[in-house]
N, C-alpha and C positions, 0 to 999 in steps of 0.2 A: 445592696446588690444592684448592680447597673440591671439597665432593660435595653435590647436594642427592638428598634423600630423600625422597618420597611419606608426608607424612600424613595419615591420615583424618581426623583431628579437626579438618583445616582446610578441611576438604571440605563442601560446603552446595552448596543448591538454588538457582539464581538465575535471576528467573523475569526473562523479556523481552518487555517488551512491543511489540510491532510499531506501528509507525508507516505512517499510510496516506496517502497522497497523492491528490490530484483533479485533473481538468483539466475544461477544454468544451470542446467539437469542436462548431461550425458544420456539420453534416449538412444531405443533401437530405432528408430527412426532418424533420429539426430539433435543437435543441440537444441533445446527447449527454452527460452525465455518465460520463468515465471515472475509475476508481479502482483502486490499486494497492498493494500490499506493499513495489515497492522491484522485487521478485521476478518479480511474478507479478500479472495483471489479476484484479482481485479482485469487481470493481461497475462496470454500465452502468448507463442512466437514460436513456431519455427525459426531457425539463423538462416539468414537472409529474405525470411518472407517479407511483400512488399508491406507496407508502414509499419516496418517492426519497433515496436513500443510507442505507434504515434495514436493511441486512443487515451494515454494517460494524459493529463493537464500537468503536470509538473513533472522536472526529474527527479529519475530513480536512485535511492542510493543503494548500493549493491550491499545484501545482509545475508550470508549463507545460514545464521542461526533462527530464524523464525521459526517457531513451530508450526504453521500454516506452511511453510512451503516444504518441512519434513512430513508431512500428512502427505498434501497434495505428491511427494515423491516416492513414497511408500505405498500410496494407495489405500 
């Protein structure tokens, strides 16, 4: 029966970049920009407010199927 062994030397840093996703939501108020991790609600927006989607680090790709952002839209 093999044994494996814990090396260090194969041991490194591996960085992940997070992937963010978007949706719109049709509000009474008006259109809504949600944005997400996957995880966790990360960015609202009103349409047109000023730096709309500029607190995310990377772009969003638009995913109407998350279940985070059917929660977030049903309340």
């Amino acid at each position: 029966m093999a044994q494996l062994r814990y090396n260090q030397s194969l041991e490194r840093a591996v960085k992940v970049d997070k992937m963010y996703y978007s949706t719109n939501y049709s509000s009474p108020v008006g259109t809504i920009t949600l944005a997400c991790d996957s995880d966790n609600l990360v960015g609202l927006w009103l349409e047109g407010q000023k730096y709309h989607g500029g607190t995310i680090p990377e772009e969003m790709i638009e995913n109407n199927d998350m279940p985070l952002f059917d929660a977030a839209k049903n309340g």
